[in-house]
N, C-alpha and C positions, 0 to 999 in steps of 0.2 A: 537541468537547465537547458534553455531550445536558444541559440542565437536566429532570431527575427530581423533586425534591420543592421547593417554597418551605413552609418551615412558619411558618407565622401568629402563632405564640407570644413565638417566640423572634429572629422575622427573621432565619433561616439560611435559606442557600438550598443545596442539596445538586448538586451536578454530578457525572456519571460521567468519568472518561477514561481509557480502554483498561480496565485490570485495578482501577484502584482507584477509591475515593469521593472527592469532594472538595468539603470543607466552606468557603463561602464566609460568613465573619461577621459583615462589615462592607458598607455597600451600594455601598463603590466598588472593590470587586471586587478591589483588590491586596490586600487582607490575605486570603489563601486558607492553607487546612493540609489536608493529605493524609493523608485518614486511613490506618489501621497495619492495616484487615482489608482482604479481598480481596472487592469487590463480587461476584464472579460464584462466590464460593464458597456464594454461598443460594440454596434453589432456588426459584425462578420461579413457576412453579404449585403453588400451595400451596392444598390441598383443603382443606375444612374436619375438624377432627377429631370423631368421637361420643364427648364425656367421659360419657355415661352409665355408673353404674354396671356395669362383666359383674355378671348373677348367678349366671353358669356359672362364674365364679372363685369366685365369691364359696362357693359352693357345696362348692369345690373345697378351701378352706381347715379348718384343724381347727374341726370343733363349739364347740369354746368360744370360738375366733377371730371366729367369725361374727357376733356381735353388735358387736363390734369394729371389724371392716370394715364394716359396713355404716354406725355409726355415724361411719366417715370418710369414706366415700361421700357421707356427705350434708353436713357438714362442706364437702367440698369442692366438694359442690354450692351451696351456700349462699355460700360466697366468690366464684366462678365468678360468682351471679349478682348480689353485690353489685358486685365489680368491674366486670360490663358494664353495671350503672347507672351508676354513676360517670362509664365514658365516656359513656353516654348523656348525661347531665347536662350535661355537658362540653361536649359535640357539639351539643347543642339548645342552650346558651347562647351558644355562640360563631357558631353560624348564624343566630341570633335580634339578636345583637347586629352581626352583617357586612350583616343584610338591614334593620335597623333598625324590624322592625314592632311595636316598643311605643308609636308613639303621641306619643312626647317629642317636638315640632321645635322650629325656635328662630323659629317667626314668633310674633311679639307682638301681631298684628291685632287680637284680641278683646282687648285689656287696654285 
């Protein structure tokens, strides 16, 4: 058995074995559940994708359509990048608070 992910959140710890996942929830290791999809059915290398608007579709679409799509184009540009703030936010708080550099300690020396 390969441990793959410990996620920080939630204290699960995630293990492969052979074809499936297996979800570990509790930290002494008998309470385990297998999960119901098939690890090796995702694929592995996974490329980044260009969500940029085509403007060769866009183009492609009817003249009065056009303003339409573009105006989802950006729409779902603007999700897109509210979303990866979010986990940005996420990710710089919870690395800020495992590295501990705000500064709080608990010496009392100056008081």
């Amino acid at each position: 058995m390969m441990k793959i992910v410990d996620a920080l959140e939630n204290k699960t710890t995630v293990y492969k074995n052979g074809e499936f996942t297996e979800y570990c929830m509790n930290s002494n290791g008998h309470q385990k559940e297998w999960a119901k999809r098939n690890a090796d059915s995702y694929p592995r290398n996974i490329c980044p994708v260009d969500r940029r608007p085509m403007v060769q579709k866009i183009m492609e679409t009817d003249p009065l359509q056009q303003g339409q799509a573009l105006a989802c184009a950006l729409k779902n540009k603007k999700k897109m990048q509210k979303r990866t703030d979010k986990l940005a936010s996420k990710l710089s708080d919870s690395m800020m608070s495992a590295l501990d550099l705000s500064g709080n300690t608990d010496d009392s020396a100056g008081d």
